[in-house]
C-alpha positions in Angstrom: 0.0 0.0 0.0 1.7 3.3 -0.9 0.7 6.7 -0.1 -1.0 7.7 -3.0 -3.1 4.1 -2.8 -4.3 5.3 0.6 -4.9 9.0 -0.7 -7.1 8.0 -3.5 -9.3 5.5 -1.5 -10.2 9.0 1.0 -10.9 10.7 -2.3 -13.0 7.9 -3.6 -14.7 8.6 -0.2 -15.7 12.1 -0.3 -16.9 11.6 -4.0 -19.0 8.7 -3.0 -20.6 10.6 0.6 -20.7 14.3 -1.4 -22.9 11.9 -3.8 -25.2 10.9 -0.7 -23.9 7.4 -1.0 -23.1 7.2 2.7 -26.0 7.0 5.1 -23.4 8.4 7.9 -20.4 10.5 8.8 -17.2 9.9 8.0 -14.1 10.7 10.1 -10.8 11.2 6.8 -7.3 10.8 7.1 -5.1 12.6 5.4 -1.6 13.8 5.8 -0.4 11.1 7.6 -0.1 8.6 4.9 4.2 8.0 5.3 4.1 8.0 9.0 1.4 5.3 9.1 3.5 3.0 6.4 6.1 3.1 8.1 4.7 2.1 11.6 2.3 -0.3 10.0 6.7 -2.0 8.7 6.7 -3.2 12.7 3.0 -4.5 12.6 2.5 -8.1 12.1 -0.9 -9.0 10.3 -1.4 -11.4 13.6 -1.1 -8.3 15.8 -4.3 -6.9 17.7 -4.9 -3.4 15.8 -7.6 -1.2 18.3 -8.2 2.2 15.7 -10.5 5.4 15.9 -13.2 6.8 14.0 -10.5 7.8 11.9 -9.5 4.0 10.9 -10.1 3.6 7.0 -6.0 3.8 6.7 -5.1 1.3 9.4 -7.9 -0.9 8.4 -6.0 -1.2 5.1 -2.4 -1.4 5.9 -3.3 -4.3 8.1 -4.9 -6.2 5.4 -8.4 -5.7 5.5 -9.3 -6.2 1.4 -10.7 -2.7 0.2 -14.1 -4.1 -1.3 -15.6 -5.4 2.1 -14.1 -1.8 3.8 -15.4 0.0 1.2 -18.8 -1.7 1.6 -18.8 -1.3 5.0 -18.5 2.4 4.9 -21.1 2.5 2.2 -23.2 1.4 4.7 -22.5 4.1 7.3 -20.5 1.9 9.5 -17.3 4.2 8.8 -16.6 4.6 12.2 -17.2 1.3 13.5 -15.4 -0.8 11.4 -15.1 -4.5 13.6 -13.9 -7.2 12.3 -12.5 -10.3 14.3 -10.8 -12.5 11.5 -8.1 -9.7 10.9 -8.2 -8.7 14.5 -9.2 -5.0 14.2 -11.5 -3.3 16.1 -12.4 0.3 16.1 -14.5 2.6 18.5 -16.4 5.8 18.1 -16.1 6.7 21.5 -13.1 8.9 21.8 -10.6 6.6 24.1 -12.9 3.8 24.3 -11.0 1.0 22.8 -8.0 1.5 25.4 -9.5 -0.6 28.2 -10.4 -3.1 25.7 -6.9 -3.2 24.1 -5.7 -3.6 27.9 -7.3 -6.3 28.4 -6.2 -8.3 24.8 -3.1 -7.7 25.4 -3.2 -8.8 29.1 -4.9 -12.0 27.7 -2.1 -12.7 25.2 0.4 -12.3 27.6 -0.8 -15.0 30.2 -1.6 -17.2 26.9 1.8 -16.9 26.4 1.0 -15.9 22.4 3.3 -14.2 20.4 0.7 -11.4 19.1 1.0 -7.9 20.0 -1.4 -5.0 20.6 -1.6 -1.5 18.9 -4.0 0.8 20.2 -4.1 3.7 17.9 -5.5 7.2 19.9 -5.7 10.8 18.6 -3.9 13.6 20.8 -6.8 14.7 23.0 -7.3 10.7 24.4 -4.1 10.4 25.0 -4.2 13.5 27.7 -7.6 12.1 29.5 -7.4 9.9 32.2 -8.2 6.0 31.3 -5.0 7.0 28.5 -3.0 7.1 31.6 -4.2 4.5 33.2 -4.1 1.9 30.7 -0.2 3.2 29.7 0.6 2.8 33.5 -1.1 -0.7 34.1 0.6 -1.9 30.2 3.9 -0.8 32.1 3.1 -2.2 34.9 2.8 -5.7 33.9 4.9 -5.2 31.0 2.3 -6.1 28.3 2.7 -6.6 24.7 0.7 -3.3 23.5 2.0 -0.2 21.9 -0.3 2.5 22.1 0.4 5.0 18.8 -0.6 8.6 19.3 -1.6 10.3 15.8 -1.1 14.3 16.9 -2.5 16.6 14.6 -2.8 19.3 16.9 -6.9 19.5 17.5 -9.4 18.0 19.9 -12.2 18.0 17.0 -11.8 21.7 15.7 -10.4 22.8 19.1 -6.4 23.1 19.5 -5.9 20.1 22.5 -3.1 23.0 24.5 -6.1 25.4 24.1 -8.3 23.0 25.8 -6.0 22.5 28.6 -4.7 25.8 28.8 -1.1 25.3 27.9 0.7 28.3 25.4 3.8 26.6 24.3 4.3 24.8 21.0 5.9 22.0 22.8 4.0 18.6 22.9 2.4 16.9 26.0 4.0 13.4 25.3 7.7 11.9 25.2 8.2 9.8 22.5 11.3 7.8 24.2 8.5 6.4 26.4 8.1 2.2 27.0 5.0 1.2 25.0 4.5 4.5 22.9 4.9 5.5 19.2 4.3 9.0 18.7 3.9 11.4 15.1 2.4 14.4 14.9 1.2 15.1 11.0 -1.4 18.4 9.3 -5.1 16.8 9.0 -6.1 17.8 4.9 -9.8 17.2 6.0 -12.2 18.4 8.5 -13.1 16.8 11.4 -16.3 15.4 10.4 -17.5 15.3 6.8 -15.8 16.8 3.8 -16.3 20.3 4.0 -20.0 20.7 2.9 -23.4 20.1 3.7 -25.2 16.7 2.0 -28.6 16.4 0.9 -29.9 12.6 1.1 
């Protein structure tokens, strides 16, 4: 998969969802398409992938085929893309696949497997509390999960520093840190949608 592979399946995206194919929103990626290659060169395809809303690029670097993800989104399940035979699961709830990942990986380890877990979160999960928990208890008891946090800046529209008050152009996370991949990349789309109203 190369960058312009993943590029084009976004743009076949916003054609198809500005067309009213997509009964339901759509979280893009964009701009991160070299980071997330090379990240995806230390995932396994029998690794534990735990994504976003913002999953359609994960899902296919880890080997999802494109027809059944595309299909899936067609169907307005773009931000809850599940699917157990190529052990990825995603969540719409901002954080809530970290306990979950947790727990897999905690599972693996006593099962004595050789899998690993990667728990993909935006910047604004990874500054809330069950972020920190779940980093602290992987540590802990030395799990096989890498959580990956995907910085581009914003808590939906909202700068995350902004939200927590902080005025330097520094970041909140150290990237030297056990259990922790880190990349900070320029979103090309908006939050939610692709930049204009749909009528269905």
């Amino acid at each position: 998969m190369t960058p312009e592979k993943l590029a084009a399946f976004e743009r076949r995206v916003v054609e198809a969802f500005e067309k009213g194919l997509i009964r339901g929103p759509v979280h893009l990626s964009g701009g991160n398409e070299t980071q997330l290659i090379e990240i995806f060169k230390s995932i396994s395809r029998e690794d534990w992938i735990f994504s976003t809303y913002r999953s359609h690029y994960h899902a296919l670097l880890h080997g999802i085929p494109e027809d059944w993800l595309w299909n899936e989104i067609l169907v307005g399940r773009s931000m809850n893309i599940q699917s157990p035979e190529h052990r990825f699961m995603t969540s719409a709830i901002v954080g809530g696949c970290l306990p979950i990942a947790v727990g897999v990986a905690a599972g693996i380890k006593r099962r004595l497997e050789e899998r690993h877990v990667w728990c993909f979160v935006g910047d604004m999960a990874a500054s809330i509390g069950v972020f920190h928990e779940a980093r602290r208890y992987t540590q802990g008891h030395v799990l096989p999960l890498t959580f990956v946090i995907e910085d581009n800046g914003l808590s939906c529209d909202t700068p995350t520093k902004a939200v927590w008050g902080y005025r330097d152009a520094g970041t909140f996370y150290d990237s030297l840190q056990p259990h922790l991949r880190y990349y900070r990349y320029q979103r090309t789309y908006p939050h939610v949608g692709v930049g204009k109203f749909v009528q269905f």
